[in-house]
C-alpha positions as CSV (number, residue, x, y, z in Angstrom):
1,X,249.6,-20.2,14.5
2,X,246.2,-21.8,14.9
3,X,245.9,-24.5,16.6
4,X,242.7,-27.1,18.1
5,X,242.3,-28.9,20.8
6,X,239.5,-31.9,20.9
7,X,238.4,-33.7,24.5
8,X,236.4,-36.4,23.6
9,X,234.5,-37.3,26.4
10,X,232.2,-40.1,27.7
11,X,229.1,-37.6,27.3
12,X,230.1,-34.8,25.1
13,X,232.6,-33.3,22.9
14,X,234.4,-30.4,23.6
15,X,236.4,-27.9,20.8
16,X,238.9,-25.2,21.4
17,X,240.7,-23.1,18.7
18,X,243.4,-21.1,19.8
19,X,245.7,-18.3,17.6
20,X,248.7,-17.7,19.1
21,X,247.3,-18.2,22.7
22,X,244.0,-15.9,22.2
23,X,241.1,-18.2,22.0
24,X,239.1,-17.8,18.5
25,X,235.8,-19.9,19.5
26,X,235.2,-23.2,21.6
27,X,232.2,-25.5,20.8
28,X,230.4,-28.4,22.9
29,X,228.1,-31.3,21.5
30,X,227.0,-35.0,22.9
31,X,229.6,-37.8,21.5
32,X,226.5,-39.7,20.8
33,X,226.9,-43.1,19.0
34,X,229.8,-42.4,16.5
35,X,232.5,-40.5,18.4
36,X,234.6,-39.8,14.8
37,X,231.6,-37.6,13.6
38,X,230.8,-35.9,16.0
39,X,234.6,-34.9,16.4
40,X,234.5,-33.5,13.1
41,X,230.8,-31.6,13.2
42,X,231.9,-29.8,16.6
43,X,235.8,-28.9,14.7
44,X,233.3,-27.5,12.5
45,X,231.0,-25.0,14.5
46,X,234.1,-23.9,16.4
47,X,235.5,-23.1,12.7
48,X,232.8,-21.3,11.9
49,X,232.2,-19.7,14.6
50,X,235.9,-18.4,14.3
51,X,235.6,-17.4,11.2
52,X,238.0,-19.4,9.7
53,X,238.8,-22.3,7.3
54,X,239.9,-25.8,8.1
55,X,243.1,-25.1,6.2
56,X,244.2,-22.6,8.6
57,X,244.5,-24.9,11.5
58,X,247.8,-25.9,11.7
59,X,247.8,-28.7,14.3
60,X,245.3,-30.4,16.3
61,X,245.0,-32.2,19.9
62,X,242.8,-34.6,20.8
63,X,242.5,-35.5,24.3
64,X,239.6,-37.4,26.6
65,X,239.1,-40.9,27.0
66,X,237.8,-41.1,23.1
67,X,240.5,-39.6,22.4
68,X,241.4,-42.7,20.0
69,X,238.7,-42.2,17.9
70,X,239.6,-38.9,16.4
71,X,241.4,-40.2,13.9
72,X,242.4,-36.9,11.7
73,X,244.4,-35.5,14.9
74,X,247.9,-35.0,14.7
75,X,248.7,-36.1,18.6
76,X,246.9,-37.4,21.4
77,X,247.5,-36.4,24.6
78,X,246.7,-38.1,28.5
79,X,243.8,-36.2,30.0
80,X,245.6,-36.0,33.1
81,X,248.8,-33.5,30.9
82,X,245.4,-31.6,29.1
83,X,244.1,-31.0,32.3
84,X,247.5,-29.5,34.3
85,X,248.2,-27.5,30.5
86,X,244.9,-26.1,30.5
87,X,244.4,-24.4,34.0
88,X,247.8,-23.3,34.7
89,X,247.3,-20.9,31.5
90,X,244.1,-20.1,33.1
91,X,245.0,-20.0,36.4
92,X,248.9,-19.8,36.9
93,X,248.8,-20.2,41.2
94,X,247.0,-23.4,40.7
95,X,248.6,-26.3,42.2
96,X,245.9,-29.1,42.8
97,X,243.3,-30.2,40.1
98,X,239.8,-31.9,40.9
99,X,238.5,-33.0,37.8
100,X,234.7,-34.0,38.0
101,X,233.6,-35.6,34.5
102,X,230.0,-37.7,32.9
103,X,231.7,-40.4,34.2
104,X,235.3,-40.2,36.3
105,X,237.2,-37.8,38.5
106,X,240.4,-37.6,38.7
107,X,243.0,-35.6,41.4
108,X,246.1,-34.0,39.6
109,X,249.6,-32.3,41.5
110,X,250.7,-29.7,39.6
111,X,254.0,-27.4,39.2
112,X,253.8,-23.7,38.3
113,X,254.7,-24.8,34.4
114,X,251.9,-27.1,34.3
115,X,253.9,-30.4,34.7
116,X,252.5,-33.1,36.2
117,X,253.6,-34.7,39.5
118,X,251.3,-37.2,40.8
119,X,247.6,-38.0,40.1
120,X,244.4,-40.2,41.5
121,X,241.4,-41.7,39.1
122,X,238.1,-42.8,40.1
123,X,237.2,-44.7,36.9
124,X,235.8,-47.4,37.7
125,X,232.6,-46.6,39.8
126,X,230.0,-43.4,38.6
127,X,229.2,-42.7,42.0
128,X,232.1,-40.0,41.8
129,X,230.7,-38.2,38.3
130,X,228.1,-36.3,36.6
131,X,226.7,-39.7,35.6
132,X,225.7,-40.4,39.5
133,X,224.1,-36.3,40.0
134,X,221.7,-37.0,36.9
135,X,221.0,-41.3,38.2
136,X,220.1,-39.2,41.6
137,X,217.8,-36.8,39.6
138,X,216.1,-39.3,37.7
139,X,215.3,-41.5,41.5
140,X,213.6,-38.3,42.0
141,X,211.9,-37.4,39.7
142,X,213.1,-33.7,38.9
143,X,215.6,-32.3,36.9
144,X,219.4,-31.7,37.6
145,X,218.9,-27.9,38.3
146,X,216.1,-28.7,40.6
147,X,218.4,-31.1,42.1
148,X,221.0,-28.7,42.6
149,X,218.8,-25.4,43.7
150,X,217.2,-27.9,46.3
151,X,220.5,-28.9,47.3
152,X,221.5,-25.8,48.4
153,X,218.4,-24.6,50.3
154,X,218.9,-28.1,52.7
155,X,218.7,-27.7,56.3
156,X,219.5,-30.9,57.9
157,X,221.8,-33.9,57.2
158,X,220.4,-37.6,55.1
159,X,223.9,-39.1,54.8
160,X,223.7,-41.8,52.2
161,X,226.5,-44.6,52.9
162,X,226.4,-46.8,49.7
163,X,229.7,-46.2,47.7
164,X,228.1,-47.9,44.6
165,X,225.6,-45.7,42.4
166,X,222.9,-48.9,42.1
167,X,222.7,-49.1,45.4
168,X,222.5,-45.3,46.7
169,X,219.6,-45.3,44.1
170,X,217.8,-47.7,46.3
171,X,219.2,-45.7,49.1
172,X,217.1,-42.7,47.7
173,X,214.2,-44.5,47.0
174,X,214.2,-45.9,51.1
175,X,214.8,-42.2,51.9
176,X,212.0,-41.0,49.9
177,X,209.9,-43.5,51.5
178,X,211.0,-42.0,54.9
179,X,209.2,-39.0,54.5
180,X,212.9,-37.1,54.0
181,X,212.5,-34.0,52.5
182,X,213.7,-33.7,48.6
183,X,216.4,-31.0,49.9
184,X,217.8,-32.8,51.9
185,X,218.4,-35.8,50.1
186,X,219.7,-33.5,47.1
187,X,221.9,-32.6,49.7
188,X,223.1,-36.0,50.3
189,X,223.7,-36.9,46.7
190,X,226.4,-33.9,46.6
191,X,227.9,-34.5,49.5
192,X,228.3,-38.7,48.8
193,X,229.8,-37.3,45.5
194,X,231.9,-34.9,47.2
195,X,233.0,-37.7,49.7
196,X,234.1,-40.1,47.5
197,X,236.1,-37.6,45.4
198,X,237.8,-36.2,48.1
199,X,238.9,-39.2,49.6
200,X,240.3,-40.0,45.7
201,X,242.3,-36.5,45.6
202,X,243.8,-37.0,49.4
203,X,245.7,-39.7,48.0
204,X,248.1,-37.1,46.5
205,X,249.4,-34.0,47.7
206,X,246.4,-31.4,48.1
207,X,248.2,-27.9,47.9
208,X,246.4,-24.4,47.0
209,X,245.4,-23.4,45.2
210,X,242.9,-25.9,44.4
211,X,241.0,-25.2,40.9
212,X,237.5,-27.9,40.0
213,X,236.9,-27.9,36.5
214,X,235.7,-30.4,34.2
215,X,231.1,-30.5,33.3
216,X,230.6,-31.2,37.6
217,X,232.3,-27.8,38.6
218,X,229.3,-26.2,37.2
219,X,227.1,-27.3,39.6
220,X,227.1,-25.1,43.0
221,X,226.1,-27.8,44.8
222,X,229.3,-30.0,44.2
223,X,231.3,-27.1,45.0
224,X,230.2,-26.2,48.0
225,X,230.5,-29.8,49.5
226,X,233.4,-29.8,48.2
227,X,234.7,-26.8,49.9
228,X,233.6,-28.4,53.6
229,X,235.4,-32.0,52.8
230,X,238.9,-30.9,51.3
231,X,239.2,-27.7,53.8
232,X,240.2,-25.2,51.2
233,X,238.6,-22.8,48.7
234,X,238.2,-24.1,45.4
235,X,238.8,-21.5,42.1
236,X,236.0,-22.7,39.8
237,X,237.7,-21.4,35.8
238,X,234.8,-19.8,33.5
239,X,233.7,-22.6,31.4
240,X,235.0,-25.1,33.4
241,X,234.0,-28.0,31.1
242,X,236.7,-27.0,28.2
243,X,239.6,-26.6,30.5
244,X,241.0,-30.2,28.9
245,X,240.2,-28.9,25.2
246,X,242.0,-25.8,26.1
247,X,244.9,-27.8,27.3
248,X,244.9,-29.9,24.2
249,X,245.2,-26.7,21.8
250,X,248.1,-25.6,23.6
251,X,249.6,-28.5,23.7
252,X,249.1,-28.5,19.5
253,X,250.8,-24.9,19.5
254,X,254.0,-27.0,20.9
């Protein structure tokens, strides 16, 4: 049975076609400015790239929080139940979840069959997201892999306090102004992301092994803070950024 899972998220769409469990293709695009089509053009690379028609997909997931506007889907599911679906197939001894999207993170507890226990969300603020790492790039004037490959060559600590992504940008600027060195404010950025994320995912139970997925967990820089604030090692999944897509199609198979 084939089967398609859809993540629509704040910055990008994410495809995953499954056959009986073995993954046929997975494509990624931006949302842009009309969701719906964009939905259907990424469906349509992963098809292609599958080597298959439209008509053989027998079900499809969407999931993310556009999740809405993908109107030819059969089911929708939670992003939270995508998420816990997605990694335990990847990752079966994976019991905590830190999600790390454009523009929320979430926390999820997780049992060995992938059910759900307890979760956190930080939706409400970007300085927690992917959003924050590229505001933080921008107030400095490189690119996000600069920011990140300067990140991790920082020597000393430039703590930025503000819990509000306006006004850590000013607290870049004053920083810059300060003569601090670009690393180590990289540095900073990562490990205020990393701070309020963790303090998110303490508020349910934090028990290994502890997987990062979602766009974020491709950035080395997040995952080594994060390492240092939770206290354990953190299993990064290949293509970390379709784990909820994934999660979706399996879901369809169901």
């Amino acid at each position: 049975m084939i089967t398609a899972g859809i993540d629509m998220g704040a910055q990008a769409v994410k495809v995953v076609i499954l056959s009986d469990g073995q993954l046929l293709a997975h494509s990624m695009a931006h949302t842009g400015f009309d969701p719906l089509e964009s939905a259907k053009k990424t469906l349509d690379d992963a098809i292609k790239q599958a080597g298959i028609s439209r008509d053989d997909i027998k079900s499809i997931v969407s999931t993310g929080a556009g999740r809405k506007a993908v109107t030819f889907a059969d089911k929708a599911l939670t992003e939270v139940t995508a998420d816990a679906k997605g990694i335990i197939w990847l990752q079966p001894s994976v019991r905590t979840i830190v999600d790390i999207g454009a523009e929320e993170a979430r926390g999820i507890s997780c049992d060995a069959q992938g059910k759900v226990l307890d979760f956190a969300k930080n939706d409400k603020c970007a300085a927690g997201s992917g959003a924050f790492v590229e505001s933080m790039a921008r107030a400095l004037e490189i690119n996000v892999p600069e920011l990140i490959e300067l990140s991790l060559k920082s020597t000393k600590e430039a703590p930025i306090n503000a819990t509000c992504a306006v006004f850590a940008e000013s607290e870049v600027v004053s920083l810059i102004h300060s003569r601090i060195e670009k690393a180590d404010i990289a540095h900073a950025v990562h490990d205020a992301i990393a701070s309020r994320v963790s303090s998110m995912v303490r508020r349910i139970p934090i028990e290994q092994d502890v997987a990062l997925i979602g766009g974020v967990a491709n950035n080395a820089a997040i995952v080594d803070v994060m390492k240092k604030h939770l206290g354990v090692d953190i299993v990064v999944p290949e293509n970390p950024q379709f784990v909820s897509a994934l999660g979706a199609a399996l879901s369809a198979a169901n």
